[in-house]
TORBA-176626 format. One record per residue (C-alpha): residue number from 1; residue in three letters; x, y, z. Coordinates in pm, 1 decimal. Each point is the difference from the previous one (the first is absolute). Example, Ala and Ser with C-alpha at 12.3 -4.5 7.8 and 13.67 -1.06 7.14 Angstrom:
! residues 2
(1; 'Ala'; (1230.0; -450.0; 780.0))
(2; 'Ser'; (137.0; 344.0; -66.0))
This chain:
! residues 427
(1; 'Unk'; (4689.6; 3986.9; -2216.0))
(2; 'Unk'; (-379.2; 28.0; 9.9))
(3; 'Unk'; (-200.8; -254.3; 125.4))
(4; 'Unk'; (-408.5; -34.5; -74.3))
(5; 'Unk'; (-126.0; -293.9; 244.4))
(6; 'Unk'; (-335.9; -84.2; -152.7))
(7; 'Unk'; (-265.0; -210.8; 222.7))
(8; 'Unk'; (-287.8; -62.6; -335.5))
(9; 'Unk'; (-362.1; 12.2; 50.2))
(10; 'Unk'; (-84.2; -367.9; 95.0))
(11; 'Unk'; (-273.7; -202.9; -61.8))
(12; 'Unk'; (-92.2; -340.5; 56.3))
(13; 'Unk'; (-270.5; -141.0; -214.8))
(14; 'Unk'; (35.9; -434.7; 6.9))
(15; 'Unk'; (292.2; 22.6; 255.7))
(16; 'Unk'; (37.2; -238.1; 258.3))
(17; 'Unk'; (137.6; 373.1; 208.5))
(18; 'Unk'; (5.6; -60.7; 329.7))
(19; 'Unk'; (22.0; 369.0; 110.1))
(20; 'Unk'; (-184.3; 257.1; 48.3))
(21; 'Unk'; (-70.1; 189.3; -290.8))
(22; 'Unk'; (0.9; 353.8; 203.9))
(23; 'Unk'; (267.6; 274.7; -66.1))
(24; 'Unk'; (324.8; -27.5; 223.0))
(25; 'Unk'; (325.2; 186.6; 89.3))
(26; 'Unk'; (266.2; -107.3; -195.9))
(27; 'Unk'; (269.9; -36.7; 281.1))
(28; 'Unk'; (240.0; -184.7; -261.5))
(29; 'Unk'; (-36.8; 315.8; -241.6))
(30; 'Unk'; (47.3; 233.9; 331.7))
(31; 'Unk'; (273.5; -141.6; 113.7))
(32; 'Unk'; (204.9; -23.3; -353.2))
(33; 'Unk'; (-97.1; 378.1; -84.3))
(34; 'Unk'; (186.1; 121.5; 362.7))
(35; 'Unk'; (302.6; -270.9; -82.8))
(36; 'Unk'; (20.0; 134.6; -343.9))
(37; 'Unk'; (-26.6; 366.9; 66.5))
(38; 'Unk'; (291.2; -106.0; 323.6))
(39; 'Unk'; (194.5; -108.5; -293.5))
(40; 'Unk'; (-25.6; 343.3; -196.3))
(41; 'Unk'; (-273.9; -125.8; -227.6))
(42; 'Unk'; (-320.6; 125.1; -84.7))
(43; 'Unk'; (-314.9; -221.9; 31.2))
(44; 'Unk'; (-341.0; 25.6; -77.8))
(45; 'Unk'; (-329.7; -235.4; 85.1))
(46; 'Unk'; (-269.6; -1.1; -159.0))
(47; 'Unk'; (-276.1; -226.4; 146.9))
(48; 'Unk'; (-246.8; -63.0; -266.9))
(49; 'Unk'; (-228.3; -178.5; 254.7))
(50; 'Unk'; (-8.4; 219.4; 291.1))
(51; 'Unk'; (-63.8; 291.7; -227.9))
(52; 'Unk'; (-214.4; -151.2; -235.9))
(53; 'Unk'; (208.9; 106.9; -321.2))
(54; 'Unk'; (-37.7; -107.6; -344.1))
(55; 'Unk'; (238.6; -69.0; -306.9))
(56; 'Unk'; (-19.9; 366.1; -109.0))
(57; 'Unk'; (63.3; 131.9; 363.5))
(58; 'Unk'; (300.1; -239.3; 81.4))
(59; 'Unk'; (132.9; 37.6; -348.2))
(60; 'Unk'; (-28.6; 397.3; 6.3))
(61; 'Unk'; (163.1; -13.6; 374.2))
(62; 'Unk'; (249.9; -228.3; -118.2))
(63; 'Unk'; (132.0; 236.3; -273.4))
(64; 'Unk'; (-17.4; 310.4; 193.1))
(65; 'Unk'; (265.6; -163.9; 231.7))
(66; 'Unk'; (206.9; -192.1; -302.6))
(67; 'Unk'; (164.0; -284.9; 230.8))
(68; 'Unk'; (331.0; -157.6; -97.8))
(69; 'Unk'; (-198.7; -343.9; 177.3))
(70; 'Unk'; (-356.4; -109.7; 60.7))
(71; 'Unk'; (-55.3; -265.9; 246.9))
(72; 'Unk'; (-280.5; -194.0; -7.6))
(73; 'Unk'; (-147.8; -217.3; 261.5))
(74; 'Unk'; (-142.8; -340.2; -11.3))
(75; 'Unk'; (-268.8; -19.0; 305.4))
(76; 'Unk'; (-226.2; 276.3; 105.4))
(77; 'Unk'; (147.9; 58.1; 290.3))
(78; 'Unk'; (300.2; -100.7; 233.7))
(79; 'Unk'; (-251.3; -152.3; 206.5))
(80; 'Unk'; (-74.3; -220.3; -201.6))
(81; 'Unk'; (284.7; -103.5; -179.2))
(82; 'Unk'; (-20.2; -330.7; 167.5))
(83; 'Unk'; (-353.6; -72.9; -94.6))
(84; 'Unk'; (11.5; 226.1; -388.4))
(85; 'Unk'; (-217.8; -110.5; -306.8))
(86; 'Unk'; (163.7; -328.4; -168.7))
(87; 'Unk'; (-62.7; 207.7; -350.9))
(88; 'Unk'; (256.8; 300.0; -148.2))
(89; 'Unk'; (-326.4; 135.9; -199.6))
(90; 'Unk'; (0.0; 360.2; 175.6))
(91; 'Unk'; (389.3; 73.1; -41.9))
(92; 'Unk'; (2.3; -182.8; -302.6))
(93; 'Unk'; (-274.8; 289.4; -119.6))
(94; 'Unk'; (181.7; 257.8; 158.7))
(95; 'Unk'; (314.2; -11.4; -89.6))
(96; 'Unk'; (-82.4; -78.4; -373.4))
(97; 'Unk'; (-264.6; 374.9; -8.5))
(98; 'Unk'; (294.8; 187.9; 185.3))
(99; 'Unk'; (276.0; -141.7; -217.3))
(100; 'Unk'; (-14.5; 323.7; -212.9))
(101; 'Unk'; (105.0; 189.7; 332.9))
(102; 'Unk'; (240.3; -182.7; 137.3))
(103; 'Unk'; (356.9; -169.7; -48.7))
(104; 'Unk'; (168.3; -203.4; 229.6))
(105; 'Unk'; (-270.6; -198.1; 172.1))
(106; 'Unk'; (63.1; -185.2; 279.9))
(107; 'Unk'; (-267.8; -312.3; 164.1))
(108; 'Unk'; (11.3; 3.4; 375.1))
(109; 'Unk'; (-260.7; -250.2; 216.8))
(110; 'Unk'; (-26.7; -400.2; 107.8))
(111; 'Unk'; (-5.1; -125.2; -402.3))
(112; 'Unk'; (344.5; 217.0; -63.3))
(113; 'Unk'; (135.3; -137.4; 304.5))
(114; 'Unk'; (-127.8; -340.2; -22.2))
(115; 'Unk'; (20.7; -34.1; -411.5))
(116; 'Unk'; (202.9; 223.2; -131.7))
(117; 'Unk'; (37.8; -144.9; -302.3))
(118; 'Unk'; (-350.4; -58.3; -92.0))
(119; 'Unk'; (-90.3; 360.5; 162.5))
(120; 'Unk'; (227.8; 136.0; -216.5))
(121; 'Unk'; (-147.0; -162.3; -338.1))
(122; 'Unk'; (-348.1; 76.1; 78.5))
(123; 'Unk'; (51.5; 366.0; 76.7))
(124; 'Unk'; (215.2; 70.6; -262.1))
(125; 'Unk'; (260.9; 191.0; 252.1))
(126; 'Unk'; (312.2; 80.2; 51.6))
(127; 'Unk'; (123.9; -122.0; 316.0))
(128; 'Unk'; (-200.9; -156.6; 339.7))
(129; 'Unk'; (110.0; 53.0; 330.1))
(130; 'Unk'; (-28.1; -363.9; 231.1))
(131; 'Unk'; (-108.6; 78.3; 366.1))
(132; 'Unk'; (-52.4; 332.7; 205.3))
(133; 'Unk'; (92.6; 279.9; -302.1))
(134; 'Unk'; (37.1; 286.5; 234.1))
(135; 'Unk'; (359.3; -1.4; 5.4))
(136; 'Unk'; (77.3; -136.6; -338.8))
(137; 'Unk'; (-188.3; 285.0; -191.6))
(138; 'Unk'; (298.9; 171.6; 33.1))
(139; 'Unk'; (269.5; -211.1; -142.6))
(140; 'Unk'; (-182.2; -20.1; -316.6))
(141; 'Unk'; (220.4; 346.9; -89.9))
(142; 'Unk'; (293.1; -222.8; 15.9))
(143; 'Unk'; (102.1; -362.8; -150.3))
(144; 'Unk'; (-258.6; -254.6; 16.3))
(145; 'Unk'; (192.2; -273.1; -18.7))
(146; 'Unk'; (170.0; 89.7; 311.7))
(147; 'Unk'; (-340.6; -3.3; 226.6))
(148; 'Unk'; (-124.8; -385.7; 28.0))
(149; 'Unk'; (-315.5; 131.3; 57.4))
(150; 'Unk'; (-40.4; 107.2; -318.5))
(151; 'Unk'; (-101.1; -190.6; -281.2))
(152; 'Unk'; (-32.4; 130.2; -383.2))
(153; 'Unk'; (-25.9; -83.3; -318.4))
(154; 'Unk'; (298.7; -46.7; -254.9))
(155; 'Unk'; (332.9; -52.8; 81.0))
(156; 'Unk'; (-68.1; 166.0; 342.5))
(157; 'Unk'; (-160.4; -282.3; 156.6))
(158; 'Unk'; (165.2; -123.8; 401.8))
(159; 'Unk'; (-97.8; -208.7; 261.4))
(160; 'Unk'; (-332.3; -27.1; 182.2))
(161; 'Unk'; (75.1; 109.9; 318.9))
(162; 'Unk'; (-302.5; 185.7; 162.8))
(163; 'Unk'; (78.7; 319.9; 231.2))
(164; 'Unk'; (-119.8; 21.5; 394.9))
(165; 'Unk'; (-5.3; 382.4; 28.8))
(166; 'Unk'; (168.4; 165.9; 357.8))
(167; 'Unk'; (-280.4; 59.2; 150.1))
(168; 'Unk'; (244.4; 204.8; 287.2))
(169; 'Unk'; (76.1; 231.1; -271.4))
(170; 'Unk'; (-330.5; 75.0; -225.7))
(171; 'Unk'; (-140.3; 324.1; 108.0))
(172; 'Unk'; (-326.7; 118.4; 209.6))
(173; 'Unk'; (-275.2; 11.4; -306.1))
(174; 'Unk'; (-137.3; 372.7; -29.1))
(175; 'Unk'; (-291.7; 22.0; -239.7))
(176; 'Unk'; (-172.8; 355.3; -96.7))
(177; 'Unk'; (-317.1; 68.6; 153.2))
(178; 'Unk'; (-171.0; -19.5; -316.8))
(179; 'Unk'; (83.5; -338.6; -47.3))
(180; 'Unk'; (-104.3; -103.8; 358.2))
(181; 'Unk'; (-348.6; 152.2; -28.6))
(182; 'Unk'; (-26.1; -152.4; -353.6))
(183; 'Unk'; (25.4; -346.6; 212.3))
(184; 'Unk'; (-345.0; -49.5; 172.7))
(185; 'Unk'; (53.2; -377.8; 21.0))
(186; 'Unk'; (-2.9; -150.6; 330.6))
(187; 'Unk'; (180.6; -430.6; -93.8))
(188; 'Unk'; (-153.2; -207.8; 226.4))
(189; 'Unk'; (-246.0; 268.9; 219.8))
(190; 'Unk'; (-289.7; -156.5; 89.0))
(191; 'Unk'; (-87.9; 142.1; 342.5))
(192; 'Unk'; (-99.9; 367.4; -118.9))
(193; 'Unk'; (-80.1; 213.5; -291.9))
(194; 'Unk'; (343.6; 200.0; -67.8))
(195; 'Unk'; (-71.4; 360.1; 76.7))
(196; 'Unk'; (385.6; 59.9; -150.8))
(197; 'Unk'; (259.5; -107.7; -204.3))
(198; 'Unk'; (139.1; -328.0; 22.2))
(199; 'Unk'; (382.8; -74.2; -105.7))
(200; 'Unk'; (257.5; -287.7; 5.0))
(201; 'Unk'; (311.7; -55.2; 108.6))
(202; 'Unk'; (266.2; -291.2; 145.8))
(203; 'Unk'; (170.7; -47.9; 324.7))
(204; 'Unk'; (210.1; -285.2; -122.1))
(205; 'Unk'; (57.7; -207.5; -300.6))
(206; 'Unk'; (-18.6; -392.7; -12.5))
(207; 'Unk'; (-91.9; -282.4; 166.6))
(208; 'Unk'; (238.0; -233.9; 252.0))
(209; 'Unk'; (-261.0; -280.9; -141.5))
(210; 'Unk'; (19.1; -224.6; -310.0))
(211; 'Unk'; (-403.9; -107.3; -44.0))
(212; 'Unk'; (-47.2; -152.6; -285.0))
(213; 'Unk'; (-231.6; 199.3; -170.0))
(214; 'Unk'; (161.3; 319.9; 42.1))
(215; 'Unk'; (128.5; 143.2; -310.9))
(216; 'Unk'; (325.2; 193.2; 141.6))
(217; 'Unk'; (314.1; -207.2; -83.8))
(218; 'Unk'; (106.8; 260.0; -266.0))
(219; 'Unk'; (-77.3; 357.2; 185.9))
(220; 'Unk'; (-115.2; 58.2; 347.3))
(221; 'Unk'; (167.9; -290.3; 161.5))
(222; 'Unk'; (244.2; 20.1; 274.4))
(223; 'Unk'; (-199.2; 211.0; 290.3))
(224; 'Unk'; (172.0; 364.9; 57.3))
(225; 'Unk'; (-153.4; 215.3; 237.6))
(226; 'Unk'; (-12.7; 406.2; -86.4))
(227; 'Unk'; (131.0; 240.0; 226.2))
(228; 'Unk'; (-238.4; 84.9; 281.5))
(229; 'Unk'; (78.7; 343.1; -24.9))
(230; 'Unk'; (-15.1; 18.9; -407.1))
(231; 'Unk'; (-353.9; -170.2; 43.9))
(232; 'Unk'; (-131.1; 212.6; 255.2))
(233; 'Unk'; (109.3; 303.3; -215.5))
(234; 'Unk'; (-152.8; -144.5; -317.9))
(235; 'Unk'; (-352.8; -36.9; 254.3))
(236; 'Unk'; (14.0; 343.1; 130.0))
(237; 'Unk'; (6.6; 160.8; -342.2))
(238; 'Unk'; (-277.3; -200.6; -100.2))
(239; 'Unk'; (-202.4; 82.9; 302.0))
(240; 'Unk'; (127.7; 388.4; -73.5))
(241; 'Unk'; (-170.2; -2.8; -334.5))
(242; 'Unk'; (-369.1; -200.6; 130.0))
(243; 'Unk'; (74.4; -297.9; -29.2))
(244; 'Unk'; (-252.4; -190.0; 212.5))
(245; 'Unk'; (67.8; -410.8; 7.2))
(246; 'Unk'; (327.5; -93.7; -139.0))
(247; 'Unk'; (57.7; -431.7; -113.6))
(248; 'Unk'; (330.6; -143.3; 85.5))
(249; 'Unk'; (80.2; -224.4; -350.2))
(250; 'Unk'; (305.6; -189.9; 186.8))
(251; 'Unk'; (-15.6; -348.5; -102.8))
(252; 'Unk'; (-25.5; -87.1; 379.2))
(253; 'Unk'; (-65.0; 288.1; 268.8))
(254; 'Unk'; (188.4; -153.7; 308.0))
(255; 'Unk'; (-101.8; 103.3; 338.2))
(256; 'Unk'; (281.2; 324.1; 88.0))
(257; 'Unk'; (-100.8; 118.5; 329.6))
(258; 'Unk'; (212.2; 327.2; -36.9))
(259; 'Unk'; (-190.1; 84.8; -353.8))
(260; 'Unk'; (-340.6; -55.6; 134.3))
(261; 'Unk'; (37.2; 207.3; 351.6))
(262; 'Unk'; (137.3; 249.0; -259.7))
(263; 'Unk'; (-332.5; -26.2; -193.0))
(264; 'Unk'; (-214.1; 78.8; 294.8))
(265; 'Unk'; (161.4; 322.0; 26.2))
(266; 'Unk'; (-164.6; 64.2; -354.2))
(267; 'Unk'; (-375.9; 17.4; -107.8))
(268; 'Unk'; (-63.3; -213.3; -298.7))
(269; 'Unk'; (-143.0; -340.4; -61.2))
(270; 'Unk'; (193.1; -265.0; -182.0))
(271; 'Unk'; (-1.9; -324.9; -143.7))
(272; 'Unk'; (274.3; -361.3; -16.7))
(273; 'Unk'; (24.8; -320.4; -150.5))
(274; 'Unk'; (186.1; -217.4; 229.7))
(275; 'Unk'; (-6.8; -350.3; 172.2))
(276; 'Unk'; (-204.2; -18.0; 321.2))
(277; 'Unk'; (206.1; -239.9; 124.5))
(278; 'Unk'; (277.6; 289.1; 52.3))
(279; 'Unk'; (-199.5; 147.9; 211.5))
(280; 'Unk'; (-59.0; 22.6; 391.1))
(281; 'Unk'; (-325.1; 130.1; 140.1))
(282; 'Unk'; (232.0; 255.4; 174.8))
(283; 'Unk'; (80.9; 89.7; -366.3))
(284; 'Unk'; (-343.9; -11.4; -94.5))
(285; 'Unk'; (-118.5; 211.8; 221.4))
(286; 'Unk'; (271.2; 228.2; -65.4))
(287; 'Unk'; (-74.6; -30.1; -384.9))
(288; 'Unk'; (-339.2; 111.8; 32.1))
(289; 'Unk'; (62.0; 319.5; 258.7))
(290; 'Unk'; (325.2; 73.9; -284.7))
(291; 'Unk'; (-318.8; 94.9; -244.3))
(292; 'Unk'; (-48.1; -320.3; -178.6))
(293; 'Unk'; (-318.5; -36.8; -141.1))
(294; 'Unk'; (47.4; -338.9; -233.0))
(295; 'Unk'; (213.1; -286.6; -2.7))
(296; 'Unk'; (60.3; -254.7; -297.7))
(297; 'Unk'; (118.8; -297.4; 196.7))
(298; 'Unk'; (108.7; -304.2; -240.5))
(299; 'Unk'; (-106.5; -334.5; 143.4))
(300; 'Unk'; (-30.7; -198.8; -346.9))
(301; 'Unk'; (-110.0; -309.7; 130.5))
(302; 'Unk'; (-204.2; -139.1; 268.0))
(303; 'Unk'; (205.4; -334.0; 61.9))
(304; 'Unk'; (324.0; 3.1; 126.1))
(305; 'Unk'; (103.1; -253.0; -297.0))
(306; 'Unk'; (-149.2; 258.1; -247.1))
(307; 'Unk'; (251.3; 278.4; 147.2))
(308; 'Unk'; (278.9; -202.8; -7.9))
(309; 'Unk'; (-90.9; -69.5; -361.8))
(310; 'Unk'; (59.1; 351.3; -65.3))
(311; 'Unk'; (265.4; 23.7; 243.8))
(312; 'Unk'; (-139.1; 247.8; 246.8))
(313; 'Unk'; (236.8; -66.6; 294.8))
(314; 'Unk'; (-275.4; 52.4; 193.6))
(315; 'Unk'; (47.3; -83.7; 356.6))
(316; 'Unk'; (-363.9; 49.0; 118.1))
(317; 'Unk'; (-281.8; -238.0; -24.6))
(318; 'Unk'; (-332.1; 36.4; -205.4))
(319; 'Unk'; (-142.6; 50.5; 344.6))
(320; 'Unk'; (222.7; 281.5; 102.7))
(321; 'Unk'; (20.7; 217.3; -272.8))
(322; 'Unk'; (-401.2; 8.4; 27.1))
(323; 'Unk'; (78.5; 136.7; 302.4))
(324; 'Unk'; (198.9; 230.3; -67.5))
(325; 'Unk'; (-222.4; 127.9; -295.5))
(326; 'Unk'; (-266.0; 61.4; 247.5))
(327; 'Unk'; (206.6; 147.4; 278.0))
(328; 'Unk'; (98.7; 278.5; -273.1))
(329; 'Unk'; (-285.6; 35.0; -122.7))
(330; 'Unk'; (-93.9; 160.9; 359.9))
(331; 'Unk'; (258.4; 282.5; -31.3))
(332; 'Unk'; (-4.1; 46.7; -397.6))
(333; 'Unk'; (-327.0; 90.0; -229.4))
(334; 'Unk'; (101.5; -234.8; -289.6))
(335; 'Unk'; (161.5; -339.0; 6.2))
(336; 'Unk'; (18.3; -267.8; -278.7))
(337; 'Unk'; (144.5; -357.4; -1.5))
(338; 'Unk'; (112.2; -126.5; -349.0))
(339; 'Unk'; (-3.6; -318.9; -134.3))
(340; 'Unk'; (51.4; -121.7; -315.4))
(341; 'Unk'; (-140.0; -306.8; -176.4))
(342; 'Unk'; (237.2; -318.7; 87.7))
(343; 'Unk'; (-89.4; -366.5; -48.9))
(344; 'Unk'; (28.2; -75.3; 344.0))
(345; 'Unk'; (-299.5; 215.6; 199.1))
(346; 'Unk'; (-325.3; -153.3; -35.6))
(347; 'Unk'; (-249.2; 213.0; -129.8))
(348; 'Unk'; (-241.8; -85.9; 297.5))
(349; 'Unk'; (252.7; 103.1; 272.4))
(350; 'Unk'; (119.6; 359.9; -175.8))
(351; 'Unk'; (-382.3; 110.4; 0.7))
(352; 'Unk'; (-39.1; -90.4; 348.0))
(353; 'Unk'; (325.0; 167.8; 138.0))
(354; 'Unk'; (-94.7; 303.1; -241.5))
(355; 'Unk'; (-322.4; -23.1; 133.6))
(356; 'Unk'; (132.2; 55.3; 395.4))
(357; 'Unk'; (243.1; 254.3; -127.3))
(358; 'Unk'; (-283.2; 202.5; -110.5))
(359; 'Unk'; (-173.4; -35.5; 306.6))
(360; 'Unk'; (251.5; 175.5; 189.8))
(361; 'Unk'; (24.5; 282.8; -262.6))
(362; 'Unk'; (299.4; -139.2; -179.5))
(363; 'Unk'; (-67.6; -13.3; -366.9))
(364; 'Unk'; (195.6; -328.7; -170.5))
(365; 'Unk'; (-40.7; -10.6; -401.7))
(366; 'Unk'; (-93.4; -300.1; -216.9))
(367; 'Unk'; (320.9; -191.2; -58.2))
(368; 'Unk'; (145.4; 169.8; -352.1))
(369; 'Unk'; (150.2; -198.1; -298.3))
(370; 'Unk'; (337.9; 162.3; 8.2))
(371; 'Unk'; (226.4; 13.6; -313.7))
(372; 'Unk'; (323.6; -171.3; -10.5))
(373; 'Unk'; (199.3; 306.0; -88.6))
(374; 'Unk'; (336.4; -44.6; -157.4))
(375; 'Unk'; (267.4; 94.2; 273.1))
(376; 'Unk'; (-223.5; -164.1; 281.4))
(377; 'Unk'; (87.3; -315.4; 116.5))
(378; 'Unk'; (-295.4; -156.4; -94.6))
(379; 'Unk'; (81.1; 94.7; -364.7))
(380; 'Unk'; (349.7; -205.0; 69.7))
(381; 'Unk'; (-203.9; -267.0; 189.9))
(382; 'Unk'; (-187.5; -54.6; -337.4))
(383; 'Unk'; (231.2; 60.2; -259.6))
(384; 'Unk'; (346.1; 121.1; 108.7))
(385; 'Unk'; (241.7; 247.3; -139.9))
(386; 'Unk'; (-199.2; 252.8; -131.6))
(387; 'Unk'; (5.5; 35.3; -383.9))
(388; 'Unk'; (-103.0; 291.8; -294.1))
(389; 'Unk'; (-342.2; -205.0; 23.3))
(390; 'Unk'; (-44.1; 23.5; 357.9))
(391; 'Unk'; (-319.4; 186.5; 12.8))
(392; 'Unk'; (-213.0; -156.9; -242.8))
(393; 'Unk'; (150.6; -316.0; 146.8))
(394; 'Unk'; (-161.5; 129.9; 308.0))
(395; 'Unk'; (-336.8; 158.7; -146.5))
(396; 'Unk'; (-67.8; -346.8; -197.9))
(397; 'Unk'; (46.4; -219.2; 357.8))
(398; 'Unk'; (-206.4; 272.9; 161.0))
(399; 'Unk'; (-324.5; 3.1; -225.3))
(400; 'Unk'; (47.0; -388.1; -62.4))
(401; 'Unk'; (-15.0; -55.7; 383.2))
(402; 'Unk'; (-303.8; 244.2; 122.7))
(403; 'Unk'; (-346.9; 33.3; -125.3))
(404; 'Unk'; (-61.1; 285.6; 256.7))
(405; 'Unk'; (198.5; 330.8; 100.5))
(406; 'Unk'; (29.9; 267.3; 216.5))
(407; 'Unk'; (-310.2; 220.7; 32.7))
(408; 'Unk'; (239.4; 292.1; -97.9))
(409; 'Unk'; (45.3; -166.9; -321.9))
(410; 'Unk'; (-174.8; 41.7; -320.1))
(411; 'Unk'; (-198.8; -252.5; -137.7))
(412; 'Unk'; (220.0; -251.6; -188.4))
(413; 'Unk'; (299.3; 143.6; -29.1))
(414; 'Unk'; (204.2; -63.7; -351.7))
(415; 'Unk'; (306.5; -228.2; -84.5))
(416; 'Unk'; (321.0; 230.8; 3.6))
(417; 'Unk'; (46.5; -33.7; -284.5))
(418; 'Unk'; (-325.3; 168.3; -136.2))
(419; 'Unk'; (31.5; 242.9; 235.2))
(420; 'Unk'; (310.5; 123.4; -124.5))
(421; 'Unk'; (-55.2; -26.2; -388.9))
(422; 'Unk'; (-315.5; 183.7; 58.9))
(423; 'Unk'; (232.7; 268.2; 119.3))
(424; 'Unk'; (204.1; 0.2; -304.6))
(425; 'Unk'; (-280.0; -69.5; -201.0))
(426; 'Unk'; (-63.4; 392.2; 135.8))
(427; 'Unk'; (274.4; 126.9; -132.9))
């Protein structure tokens, strides 16, 4: 069969996004072309966002390569599938201008996987895949009702039973050259102008944590660690074709001693999200001569009843992981402490503990109003089971609850529900 995976061209006008809104490697798309093409396939992507194509281009590559199935995805990028707009509006658009071009059409991303059914009305597709699709693409050739993790309309509807991919057996990532200087984005650079391309890529899937707020129950859950040596061969190919500063998107980078002297046999910058409370100031230190340039270090909450609120498992005091914020800030350009807006900081003590972050060169954010995604346990906190109505359920608690947003957001965003007729309303 012949596959076209189609990333659209996203935009985000009233969103409550969290992301950021540059272009980025679509490592779920990578990894399902090499899976597919194992599997005697052919596969296509097209990346409508990281090469800036319209309807007529997509539609004109689309039936120059006449695919037997066209997968869609839900979230701009596997990085942020955890964190993707609430709203279907851009696949809804999509997949309704390329219907002409396409047959089977396939939904992939966290609403397929977390609301299959509902993902599947408001798309108009054929099937959805629920978790990690790389190794599910292919079973689509056979019967559906055989693969739990596929759910489609008709008489072929099964089970809900999201896929964890085997993250042993997906392949190194090899992307052309003219994709990789196509990417100029550096994700979370702040210490220098990039001179070079930037690029993406994982060195293990998951999280060993349950935090509340974390939107992973239904993909990227249970932690799996790549191979060190399929990593380090993905890396040198990047580095081969220019590729300057390269962002880890694991859910958690934990500290790997054996990876990171490995690093600092390479020259490249790179940047992690993580928890600093993982780390060692042997580590640290380590981290920083490894070639890491910024580090995303959750803290949430500035009370140790606020983290357990959110169930950090934290084992470090308020106290401590200031500390250890500062002590990596003396090996590593950028580092950022989280937090996110819980009932039980005091709006007096976050500014000052911000405030003596800052003054050792550790930048700490405003506290952010986060979303209750469905598939988080806040989300089941709330409401419980999630439901075909999850995410306006959601959006309506979220706009009801906060007058102000994150700075990355656009004005007031729009209900859900007007964001997605005005989609259709496009059509």
């Amino acid at each position: 069969m012949k596959f076209a995976l189609v990333n659209p061209l996203w935009s985000f006008e009233h969103s409550i996004y969290f992301g950021c809104r540059e272009p980025h490697l679509p490592l779920e798309f990578g990894y399902s072309k090499r899976v597919l093409e194992a599997a005697g396939h052919e596969a296509i992507i097209i990346d409508a966002t990281l090469d800036d194509l319209d309807f007529p281009e997509v539609r004109k590559r689309l039936k120059d390569f006449r695919p037997d199935c066209t997968v869609f995805t839900t979230a701009p990028s596997y990085l942020f599938w955890r964190c993707a707009p609430p709203e279907l509006r851009v696949p809804q658009l999509w997949i309704h201008e390329l219907r002409e071009v396409t047959s089977i059409r396939i939904a992939v991303g966290p609403h397929a996987s977390t609301t299959p059914g509902a993902t599947l009305k408001k798309l108009d597709v054929d099937a959805v895949v629920l978790g990690e699709c790389e190794e599910i693409l292919p079973d689509l050739c056979g019967d559906w009702s055989k693969n739990p993790a596929i759910r489609s309309r008709g008489d072929r509807v099964t089970g809900a039973v999201p896929h964890a991919s085997d993250m042993t057996a997906l392949p190194a990532l090899s992307w052309t050259p003219e994709i990789i200087q196509r990417h100029l984005h550096h994700h979370h650079r702040f210490d220098a102008v990039p001179t070079g391309p930037g690029a993406e890529m994982e060195a293990s899937r998951g999280c060993p944590y349950h935090c509340t707020f974390c939107a992973k129950d239904n993909f990227r859950n249970d932690y799996r660690k790549r191979p060190r040596s399929v990593i380090l061969a993905e890396l040198d190919q990047l580095l081969q074709n220019g590729v300057e500063y390269v962002y880890f998107i694991d859910e958690i980078f934990l500290p790997d001693r054996q990876l990171l002297e490995e690093f600092t046999q390479r020259r490249f910058k790179f940047g992690i999200q993580t928890r600093i409370d993982l780390w060692k100031e042997d580590m640290l230190e380590l981290l920083g001569r490894s070639g890491c340039v910024s580090v995303e270090a959750g803290v949430e909450s500035i009370s140790e009843e606020g983290r357990a609120y959110l169930d950090k498992k934290c084992r470090l005091s308020t106290s401590s992981l200031s500390e250890r914020l500062i002590y990596a800030k003396k090996f590593i350009p950028f580092v950022q402490g989280n937090l996110i807006q819980v009932d039980h900081d005091s709006k007096l003590e976050i500014e000052s503990w911000r405030s003596r972050l800052q003054a050792h060169g550790v930048w700490a954010n405003e506290p952010v109003p986060l979303f209750p995604y469905p598939g988080s346990p806040d989300y089941t906190r709330l409401w419980g089971a999630v439901d075909d109505y999850a995410w306006e359920r959601a959006h309506e608690y979220y706009l009801s609850k906060h007058r102000s947003f994150s700075d990355i957001q656009d004005g007031q965003p729009f209900p859900l529900v007007q964001l997605e007729l005005s989609s259709a309303s496009d059509k």
